[in-house]
LUMTOR-878891 format. One record per residue (C-alpha): y, z, x; residue number from 1. Coordinates in steps of 0.05 Angstrom, whole numbers, always signed. Example, Ala and Ser with C-alpha at 12.3 -4.5 7.8 and 13.67 -1.06 7.14 Angstrom:
2
@py: -90, pz: +156, px: +246, k: 1
@py: -21, pz: +143, px: +273, k: 2
***
This chain:
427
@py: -462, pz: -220, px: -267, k: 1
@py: -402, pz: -222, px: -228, k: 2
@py: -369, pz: -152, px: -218, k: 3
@py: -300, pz: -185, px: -238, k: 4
@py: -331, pz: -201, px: -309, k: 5
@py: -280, pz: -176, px: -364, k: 6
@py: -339, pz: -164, px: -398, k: 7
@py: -369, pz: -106, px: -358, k: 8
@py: -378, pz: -38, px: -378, k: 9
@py: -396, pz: +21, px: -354, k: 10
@py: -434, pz: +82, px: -369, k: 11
@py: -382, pz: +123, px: -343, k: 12
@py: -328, pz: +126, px: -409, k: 13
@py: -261, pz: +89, px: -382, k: 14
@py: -213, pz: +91, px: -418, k: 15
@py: -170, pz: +13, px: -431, k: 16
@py: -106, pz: +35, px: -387, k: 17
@py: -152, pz: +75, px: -334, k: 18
@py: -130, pz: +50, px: -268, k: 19
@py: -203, pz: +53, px: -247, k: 20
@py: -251, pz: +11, px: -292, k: 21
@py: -314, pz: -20, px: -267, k: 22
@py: -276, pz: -80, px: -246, k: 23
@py: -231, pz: -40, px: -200, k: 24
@py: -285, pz: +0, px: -153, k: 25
@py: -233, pz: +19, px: -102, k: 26
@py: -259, pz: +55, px: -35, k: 27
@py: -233, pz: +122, px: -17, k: 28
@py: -246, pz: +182, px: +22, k: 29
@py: -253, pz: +252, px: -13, k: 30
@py: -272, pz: +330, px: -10, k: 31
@py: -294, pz: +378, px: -53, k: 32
@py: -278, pz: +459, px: -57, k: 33
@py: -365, pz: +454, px: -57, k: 34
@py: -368, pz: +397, px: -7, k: 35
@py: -310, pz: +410, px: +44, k: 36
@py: -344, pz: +339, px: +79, k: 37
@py: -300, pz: +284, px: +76, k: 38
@py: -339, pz: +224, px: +54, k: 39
@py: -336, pz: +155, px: +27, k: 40
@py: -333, pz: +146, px: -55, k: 41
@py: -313, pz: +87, px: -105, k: 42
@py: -260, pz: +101, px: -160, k: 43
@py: -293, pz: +97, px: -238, k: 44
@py: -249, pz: +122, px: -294, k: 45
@py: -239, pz: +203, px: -279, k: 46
@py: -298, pz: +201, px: -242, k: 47
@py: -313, pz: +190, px: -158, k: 48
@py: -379, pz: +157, px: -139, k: 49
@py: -411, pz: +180, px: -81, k: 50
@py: -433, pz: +133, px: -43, k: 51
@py: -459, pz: +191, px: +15, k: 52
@py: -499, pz: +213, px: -44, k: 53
@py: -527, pz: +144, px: -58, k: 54
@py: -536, pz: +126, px: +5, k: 55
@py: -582, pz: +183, px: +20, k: 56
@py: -615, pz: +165, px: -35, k: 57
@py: -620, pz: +89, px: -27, k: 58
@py: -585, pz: +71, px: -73, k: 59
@py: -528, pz: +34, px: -35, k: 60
@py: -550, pz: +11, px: +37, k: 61
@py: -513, pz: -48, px: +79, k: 62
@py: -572, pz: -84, px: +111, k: 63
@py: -570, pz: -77, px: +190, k: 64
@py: -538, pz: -3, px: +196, k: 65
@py: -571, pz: +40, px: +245, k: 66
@py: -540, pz: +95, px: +211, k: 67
@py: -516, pz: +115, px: +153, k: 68
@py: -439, pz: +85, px: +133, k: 69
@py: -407, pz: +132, px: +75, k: 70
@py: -414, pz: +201, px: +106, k: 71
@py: -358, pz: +182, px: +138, k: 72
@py: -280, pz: +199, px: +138, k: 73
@py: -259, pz: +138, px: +144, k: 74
@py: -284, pz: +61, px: +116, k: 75
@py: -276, pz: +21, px: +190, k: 76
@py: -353, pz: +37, px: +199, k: 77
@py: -367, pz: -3, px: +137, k: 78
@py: -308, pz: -54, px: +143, k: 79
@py: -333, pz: -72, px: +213, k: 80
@py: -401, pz: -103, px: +180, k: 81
@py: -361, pz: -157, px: +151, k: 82
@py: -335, pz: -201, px: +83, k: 83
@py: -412, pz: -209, px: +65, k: 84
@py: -429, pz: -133, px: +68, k: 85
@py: -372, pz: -126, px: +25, k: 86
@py: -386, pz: -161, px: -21, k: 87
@py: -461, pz: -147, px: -36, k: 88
@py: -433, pz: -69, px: -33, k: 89
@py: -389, pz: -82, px: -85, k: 90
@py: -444, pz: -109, px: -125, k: 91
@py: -496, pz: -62, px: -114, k: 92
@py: -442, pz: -6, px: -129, k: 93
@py: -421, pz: -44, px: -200, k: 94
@py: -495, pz: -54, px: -218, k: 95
@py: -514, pz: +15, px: -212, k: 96
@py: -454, pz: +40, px: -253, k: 97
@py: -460, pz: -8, px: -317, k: 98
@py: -479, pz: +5, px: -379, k: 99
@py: -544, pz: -37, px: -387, k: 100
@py: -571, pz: -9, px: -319, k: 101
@py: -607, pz: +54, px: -324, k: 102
@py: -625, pz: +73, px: -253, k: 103
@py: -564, pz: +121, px: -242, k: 104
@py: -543, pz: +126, px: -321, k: 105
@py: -616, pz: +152, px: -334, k: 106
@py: -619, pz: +203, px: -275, k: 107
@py: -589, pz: +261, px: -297, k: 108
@py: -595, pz: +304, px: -237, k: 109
@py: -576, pz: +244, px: -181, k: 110
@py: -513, pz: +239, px: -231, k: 111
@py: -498, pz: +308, px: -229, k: 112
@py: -491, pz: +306, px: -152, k: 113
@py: -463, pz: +226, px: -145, k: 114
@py: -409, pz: +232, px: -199, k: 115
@py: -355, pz: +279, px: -174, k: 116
@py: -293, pz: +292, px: -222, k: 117
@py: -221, pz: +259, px: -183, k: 118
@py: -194, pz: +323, px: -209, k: 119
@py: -235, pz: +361, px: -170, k: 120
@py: -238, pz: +318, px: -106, k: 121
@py: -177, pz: +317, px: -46, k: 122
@py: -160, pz: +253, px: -32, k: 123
@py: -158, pz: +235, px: +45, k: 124
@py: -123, pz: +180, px: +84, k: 125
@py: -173, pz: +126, px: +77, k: 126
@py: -188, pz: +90, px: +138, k: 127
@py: -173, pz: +105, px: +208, k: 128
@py: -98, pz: +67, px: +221, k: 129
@py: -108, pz: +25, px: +283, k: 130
@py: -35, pz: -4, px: +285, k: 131
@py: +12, pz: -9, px: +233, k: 132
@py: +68, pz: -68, px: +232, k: 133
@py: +116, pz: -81, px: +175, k: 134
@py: +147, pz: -141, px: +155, k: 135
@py: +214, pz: -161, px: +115, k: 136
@py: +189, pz: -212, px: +65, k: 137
@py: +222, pz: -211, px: -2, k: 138
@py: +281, pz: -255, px: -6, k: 139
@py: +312, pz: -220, px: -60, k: 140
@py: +311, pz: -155, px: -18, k: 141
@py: +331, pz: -186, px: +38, k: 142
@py: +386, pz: -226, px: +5, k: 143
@py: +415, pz: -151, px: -26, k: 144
@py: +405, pz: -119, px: +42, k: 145
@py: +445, pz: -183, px: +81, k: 146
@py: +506, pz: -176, px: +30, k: 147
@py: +505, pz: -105, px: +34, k: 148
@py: +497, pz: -99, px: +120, k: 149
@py: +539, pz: -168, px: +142, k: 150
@py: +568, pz: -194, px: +82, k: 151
@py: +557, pz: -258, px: +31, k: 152
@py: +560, pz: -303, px: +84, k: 153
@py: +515, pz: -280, px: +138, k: 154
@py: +461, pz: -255, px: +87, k: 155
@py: +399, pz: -280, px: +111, k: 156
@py: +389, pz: -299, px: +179, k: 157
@py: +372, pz: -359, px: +204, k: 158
@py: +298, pz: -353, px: +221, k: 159
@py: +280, pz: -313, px: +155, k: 160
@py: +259, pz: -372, px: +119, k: 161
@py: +226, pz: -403, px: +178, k: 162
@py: +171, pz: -339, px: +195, k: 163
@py: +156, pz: -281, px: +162, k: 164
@py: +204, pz: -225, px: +200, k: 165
@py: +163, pz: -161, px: +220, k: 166
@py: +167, pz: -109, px: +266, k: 167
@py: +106, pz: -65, px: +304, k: 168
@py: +116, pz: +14, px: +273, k: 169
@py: +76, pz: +73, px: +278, k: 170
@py: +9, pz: +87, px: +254, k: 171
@py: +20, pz: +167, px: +280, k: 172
@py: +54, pz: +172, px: +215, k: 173
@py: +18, pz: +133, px: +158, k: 174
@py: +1, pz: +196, px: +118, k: 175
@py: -34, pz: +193, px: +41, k: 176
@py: -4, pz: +203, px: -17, k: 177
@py: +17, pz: +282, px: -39, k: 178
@py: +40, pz: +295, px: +33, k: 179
@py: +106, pz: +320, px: +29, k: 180
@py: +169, pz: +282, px: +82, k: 181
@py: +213, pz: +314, px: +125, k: 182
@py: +285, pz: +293, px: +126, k: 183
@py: +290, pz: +264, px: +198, k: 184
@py: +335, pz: +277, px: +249, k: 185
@py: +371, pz: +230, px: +278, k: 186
@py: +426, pz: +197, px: +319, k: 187
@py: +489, pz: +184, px: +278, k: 188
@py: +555, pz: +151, px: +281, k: 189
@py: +607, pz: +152, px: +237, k: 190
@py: +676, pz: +101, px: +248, k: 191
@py: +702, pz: +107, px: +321, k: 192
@py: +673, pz: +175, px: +327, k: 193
@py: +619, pz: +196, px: +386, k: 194
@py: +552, pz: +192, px: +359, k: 195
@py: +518, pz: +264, px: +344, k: 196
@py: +454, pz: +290, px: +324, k: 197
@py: +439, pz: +316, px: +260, k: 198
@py: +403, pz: +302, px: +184, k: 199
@py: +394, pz: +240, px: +156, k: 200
@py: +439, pz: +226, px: +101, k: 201
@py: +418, pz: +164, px: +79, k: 202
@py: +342, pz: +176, px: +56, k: 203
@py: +310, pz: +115, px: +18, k: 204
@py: +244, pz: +94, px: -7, k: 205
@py: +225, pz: +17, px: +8, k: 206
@py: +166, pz: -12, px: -49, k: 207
@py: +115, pz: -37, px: -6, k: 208
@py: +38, pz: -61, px: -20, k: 209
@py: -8, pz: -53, px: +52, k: 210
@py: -62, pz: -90, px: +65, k: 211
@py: -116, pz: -70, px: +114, k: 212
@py: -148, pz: -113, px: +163, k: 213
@py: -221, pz: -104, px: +164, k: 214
@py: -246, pz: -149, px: +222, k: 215
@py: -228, pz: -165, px: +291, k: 216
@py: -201, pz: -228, px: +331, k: 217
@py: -197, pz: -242, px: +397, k: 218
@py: -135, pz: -238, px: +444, k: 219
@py: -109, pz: -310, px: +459, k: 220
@py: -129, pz: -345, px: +393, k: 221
@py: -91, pz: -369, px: +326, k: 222
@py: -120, pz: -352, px: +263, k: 223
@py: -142, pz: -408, px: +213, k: 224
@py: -127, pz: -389, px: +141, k: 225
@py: -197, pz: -377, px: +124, k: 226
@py: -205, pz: -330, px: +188, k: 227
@py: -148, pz: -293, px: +163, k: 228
@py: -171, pz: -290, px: +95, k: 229
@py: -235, pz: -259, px: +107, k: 230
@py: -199, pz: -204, px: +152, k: 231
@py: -161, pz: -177, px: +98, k: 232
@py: -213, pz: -121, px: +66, k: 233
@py: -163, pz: -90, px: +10, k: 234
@py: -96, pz: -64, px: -13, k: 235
@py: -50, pz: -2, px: -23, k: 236
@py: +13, pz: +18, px: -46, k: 237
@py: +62, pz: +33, px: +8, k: 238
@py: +129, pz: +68, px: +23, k: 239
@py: +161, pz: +54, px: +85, k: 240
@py: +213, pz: +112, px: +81, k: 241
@py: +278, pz: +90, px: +105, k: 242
@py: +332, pz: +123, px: +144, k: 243
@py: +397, pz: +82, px: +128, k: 244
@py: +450, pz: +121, px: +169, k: 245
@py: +397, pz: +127, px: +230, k: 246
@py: +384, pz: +50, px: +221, k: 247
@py: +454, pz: +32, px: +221, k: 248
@py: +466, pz: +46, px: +293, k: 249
@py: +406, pz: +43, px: +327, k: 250
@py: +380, pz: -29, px: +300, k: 251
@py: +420, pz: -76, px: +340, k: 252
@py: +403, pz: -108, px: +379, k: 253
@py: +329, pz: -100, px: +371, k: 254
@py: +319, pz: -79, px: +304, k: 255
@py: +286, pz: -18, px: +262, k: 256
@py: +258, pz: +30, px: +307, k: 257
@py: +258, pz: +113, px: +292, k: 258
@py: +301, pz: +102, px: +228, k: 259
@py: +230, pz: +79, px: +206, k: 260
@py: +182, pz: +114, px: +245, k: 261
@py: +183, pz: +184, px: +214, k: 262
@py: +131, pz: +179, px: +151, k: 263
@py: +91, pz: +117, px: +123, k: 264
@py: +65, pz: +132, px: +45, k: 265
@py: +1, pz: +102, px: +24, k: 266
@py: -45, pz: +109, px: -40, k: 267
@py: -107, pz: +134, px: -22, k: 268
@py: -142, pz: +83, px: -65, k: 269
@py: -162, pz: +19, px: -25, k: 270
@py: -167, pz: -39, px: -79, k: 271
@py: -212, pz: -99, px: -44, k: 272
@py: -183, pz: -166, px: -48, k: 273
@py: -251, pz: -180, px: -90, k: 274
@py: -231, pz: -145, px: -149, k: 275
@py: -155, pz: -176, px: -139, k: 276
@py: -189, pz: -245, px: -142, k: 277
@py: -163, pz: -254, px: -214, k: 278
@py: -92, pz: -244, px: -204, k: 279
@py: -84, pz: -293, px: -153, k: 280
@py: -13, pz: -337, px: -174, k: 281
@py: +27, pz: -376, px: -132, k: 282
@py: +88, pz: -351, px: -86, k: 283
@py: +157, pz: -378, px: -94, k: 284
@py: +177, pz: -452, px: -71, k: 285
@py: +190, pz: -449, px: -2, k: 286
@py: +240, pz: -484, px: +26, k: 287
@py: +239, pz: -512, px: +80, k: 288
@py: +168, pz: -520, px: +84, k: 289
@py: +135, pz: -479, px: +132, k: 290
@py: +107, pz: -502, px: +197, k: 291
@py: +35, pz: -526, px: +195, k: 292
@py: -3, pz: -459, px: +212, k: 293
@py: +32, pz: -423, px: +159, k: 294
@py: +19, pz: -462, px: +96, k: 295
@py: -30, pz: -444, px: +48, k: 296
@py: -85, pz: -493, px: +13, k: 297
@py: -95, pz: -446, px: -54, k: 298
@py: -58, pz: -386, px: -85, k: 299
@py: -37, pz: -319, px: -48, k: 300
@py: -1, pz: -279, px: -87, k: 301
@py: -19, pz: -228, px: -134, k: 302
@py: +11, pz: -208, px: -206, k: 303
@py: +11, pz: -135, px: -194, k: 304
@py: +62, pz: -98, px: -235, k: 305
@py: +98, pz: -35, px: -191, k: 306
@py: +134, pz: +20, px: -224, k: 307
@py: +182, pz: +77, px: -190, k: 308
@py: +189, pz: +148, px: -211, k: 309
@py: +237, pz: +195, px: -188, k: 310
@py: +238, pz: +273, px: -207, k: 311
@py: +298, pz: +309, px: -174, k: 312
@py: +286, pz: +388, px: -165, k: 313
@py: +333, pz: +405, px: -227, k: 314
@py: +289, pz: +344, px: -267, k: 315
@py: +236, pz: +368, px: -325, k: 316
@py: +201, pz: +296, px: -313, k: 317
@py: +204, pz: +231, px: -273, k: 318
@py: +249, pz: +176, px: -290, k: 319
@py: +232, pz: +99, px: -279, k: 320
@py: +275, pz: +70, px: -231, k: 321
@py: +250, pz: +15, px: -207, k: 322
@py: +193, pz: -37, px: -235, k: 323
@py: +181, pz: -107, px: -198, k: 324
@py: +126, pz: -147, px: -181, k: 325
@py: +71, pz: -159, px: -116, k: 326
@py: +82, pz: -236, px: -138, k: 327
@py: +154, pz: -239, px: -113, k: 328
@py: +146, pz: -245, px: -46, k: 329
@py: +169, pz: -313, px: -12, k: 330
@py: +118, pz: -294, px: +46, k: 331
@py: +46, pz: -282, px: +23, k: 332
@py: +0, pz: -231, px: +60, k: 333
@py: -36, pz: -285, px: +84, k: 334
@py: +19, pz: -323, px: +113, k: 335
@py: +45, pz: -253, px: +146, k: 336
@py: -21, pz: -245, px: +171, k: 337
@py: -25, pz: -323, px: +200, k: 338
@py: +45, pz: -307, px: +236, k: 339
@py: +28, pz: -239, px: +261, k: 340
@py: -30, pz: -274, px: +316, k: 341
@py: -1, pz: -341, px: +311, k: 342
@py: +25, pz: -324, px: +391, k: 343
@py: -54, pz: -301, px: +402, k: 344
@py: -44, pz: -225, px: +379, k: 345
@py: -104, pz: -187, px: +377, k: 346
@py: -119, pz: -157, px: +301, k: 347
@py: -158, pz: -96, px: +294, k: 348
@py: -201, pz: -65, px: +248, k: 349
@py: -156, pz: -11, px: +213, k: 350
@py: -93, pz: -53, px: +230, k: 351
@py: -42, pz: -33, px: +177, k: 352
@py: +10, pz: -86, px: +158, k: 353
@py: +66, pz: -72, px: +99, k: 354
@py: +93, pz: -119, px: +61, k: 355
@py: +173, pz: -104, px: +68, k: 356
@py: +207, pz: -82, px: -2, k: 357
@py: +189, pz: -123, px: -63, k: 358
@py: +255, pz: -130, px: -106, k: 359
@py: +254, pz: -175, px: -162, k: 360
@py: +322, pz: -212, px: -186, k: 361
@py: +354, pz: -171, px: -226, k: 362
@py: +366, pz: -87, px: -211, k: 363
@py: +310, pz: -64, px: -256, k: 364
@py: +265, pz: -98, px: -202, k: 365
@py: +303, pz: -71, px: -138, k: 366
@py: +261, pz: -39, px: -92, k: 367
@py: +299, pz: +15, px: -55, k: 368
@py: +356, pz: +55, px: -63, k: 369
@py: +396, pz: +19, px: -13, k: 370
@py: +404, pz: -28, px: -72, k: 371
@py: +399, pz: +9, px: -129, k: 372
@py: +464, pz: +50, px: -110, k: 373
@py: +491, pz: -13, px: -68, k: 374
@py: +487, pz: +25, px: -7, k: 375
@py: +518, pz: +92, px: -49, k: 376
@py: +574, pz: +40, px: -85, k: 377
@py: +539, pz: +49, px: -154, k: 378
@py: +502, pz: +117, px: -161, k: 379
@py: +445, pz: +125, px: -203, k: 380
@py: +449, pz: +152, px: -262, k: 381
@py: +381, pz: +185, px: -282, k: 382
@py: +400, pz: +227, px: -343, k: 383
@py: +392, pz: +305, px: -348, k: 384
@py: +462, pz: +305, px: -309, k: 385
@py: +435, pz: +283, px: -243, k: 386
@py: +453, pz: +217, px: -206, k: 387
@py: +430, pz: +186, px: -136, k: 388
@py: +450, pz: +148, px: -85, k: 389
@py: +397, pz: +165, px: -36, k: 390
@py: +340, pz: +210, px: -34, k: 391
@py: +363, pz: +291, px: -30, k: 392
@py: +321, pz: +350, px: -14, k: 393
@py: +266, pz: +372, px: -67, k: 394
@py: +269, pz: +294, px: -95, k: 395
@py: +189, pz: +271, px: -112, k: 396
@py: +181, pz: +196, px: -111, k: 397
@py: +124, pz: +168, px: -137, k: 398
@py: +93, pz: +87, px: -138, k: 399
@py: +48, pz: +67, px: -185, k: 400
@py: +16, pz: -12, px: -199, k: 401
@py: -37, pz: -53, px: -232, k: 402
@py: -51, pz: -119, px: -251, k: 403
@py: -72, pz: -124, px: -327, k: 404
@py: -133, pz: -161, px: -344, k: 405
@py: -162, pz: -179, px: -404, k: 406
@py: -187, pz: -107, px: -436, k: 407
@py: -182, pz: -73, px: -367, k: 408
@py: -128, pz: -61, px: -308, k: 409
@py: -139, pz: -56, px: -242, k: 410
@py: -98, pz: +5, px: -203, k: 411
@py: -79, pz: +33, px: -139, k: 412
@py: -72, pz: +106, px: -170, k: 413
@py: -10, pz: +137, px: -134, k: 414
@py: +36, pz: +141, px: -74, k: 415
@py: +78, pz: +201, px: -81, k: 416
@py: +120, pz: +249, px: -29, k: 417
@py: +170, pz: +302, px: -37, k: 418
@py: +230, pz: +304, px: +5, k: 419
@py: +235, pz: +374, px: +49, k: 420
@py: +301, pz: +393, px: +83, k: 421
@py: +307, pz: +374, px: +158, k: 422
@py: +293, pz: +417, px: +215, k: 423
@py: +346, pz: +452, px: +244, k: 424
@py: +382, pz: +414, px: +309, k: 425
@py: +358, pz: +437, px: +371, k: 426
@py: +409, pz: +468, px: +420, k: 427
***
């Protein structure tokens, strides 16, 4: 049976708008108060399988490892073995957890050891970054972002529908979700004044999905769309916090560069692209139509609903700000990734690439306060007598998505941060 059957069920109670059903089985890394070991586990309702546990236990083994693959702290180990290993992982890992199977639902002391309660567990950052590179790929988002920066006229430049538009980042500071941001320092300049150092004061979120690459190429070749396809092991949510007022003056001529640099979000959930399968729909028309080695022979978006929260300090809960859609992006993952070692670009196992903001076409669906406020034109009204325009000290931001299946959903759990004030300026 295949592991995307909406049929399945598991032993484990889930309950219909879990994030986590046995569909899902999204790869993390955890620890325990008891178990201070950071290891490997799968995501099933309020529950964390562990697959160091099953492992030991052969229960889950990938044929061909000299040593054991989920004790670790970080999935590259196991992504390195390849799209086949995946797979039969993934349906080793579903078999032993349905309902009809009794090998781990009728051991009730392997249970008590494998099945670990989430609320009990830290959650760790997943997989080892190797690079991380971000792209700019929603034309909705970077329609807004044109009219706000240049004007109505000079909105989208003329390359953007032509190649996706990235930029290489830093993986230094990809952290997981919970771990709280600094407001940056930064260079500033405001009118004819000399530019100074001080606090951000522009401090957005951008709505990104990740997607990790979980094989190698070489150094000198193109990728084929299947290549690529097979490289790309999972997804996250992402937020590629933004300084505006540091961007503003350091991006030309070469683009983002520290304004961007300073924190990287990411769920801590890794969703596979098997258990996305389902969702696949179609991206927007393009046109023009892309050059050969970036069009696609089958469906690469996904219908994955995102939602933003944010809970000032003076807040008693979050508001929704934001909710758009993975499936409005003009340039798929795959086609990023196709572009990204289209000049012969080495990938890497734990390369990190983000998808740019995903805003949708009307404000409900922006996806960053840059146009939510229009650039601090149109503040935010959240209720509770507070209103934004950017990001302030104490503010908690929080991501959520899922695409809904028939009976089930599949989540990415959270990607949260809380703003902190910014280090005094050195002297």
């Amino acid at each position: 049976m295949s592991p995307n059957d909406p049929s399945l069920r598991s032993f484990i109670e889930v309950r219909a708008d879990s994030d986590f059903p046995i569909q899902n089985l999204p790869y993390g890394v955890f620890s325990t108060a008891q178990d201070e070991r950071k290891r490997i586990g799968v995501a099933i309702g309020d529950f964390i399988l562990d697959l160091a546990v099953c492992e030991e236990a052969g229960l889950v083994l990938v044929e061909g490892a000299a040593e054991r693959l989920f004790n670790r702290d970080a999935l590259n180990p196991f992504m390195a073995f390849g799209p086949a290993v995946w797979s039969a992982t993934r349906a080793r890992i579903s078999e032993l957890l349905r309902a009809d199977v009794a090998l781990l639902r009728d051991n009730a002391p392997l249970r008590k050891v494998a099945l670990v309660p989430r609320a009990q567990a830290t959650l760790h950052l997943p997989f080892h970054v190797a690079s991380f590179s971000d792209f700019y790929s929603s034309l909705q988002h970077a329609s807004n972002a044109g009219m706000i920066l240049r004007g109505p006229n000079a909105a989208l430049m003329p390359n953007w529908k032509h190649m996706p538009i990235g930029y290489n980042s830093r993986a230094s500071t990809v952290v997981v979700s919970g771990t709280p941001v600094r407001r940056p320092l930064g260079q500033l300049k405001v009118g004819d004044q000399p530019p100074y150092m001080g606090p951000c004061g522009k401090l957005d979120f951008e709505l990104e999905m990740g997607f990790i690459i979980g094989q190698n190429s070489p150094m000198g070749e193109m990728l084929t769309q299947a290549q690529a396809e097979r490289m790309i092991f999972g997804f996250v949510l992402l937020n590629d916090w933004s300084a505006r007022d540091i961007q503003a003056w350091e991006y030309q001529p070469l683009g983002p560069f520290l304004a961007k640099a300073f924190a990287t979000t990411i769920s801590p959930w890794v969703v596979t692209r098997e258990a996305l399968e389902p969702f696949r729909v179609a991206t927007p028309d393009q046109d023009p139509a892309p050059l050969p080695y970036l069009r696609q022979s089958r469906l690469q978006n996904y219908d994955v609903t995102l939602d933003v929260t944010l809970q000032t300090a003076k807040m008693t809960s979050p508001k929704q700000i934001s909710r758009s859609n993975f499936k409005y992006m003009y340039w798929s993952s795959l086609q990023q990734l196709m572009h990204h070692g289209s000049t012969g670009c080495a990938m890497s196992i734990g390369d990190l690439l983000g998808t740019g903001t995903i805003s949708g076409n009307d404000k409900s669906a922006y996806g960053s306060l840059l146009e939510l406020s229009w650039n601090g034109t149109q503040p935010l009204e959240l209720g509770e007598g507070e209103t934004r325009s950017f990001l302030e000290d104490g503010d908690q931001l929080s991501f959520h998505g899922y695409a809904q299946g028939d009976g089930y959903r599949i989540g990415f759990g959270e990607a949260a941060g809380t703003i902190l004030p910014a280090l005094p300026v050195p002297v």
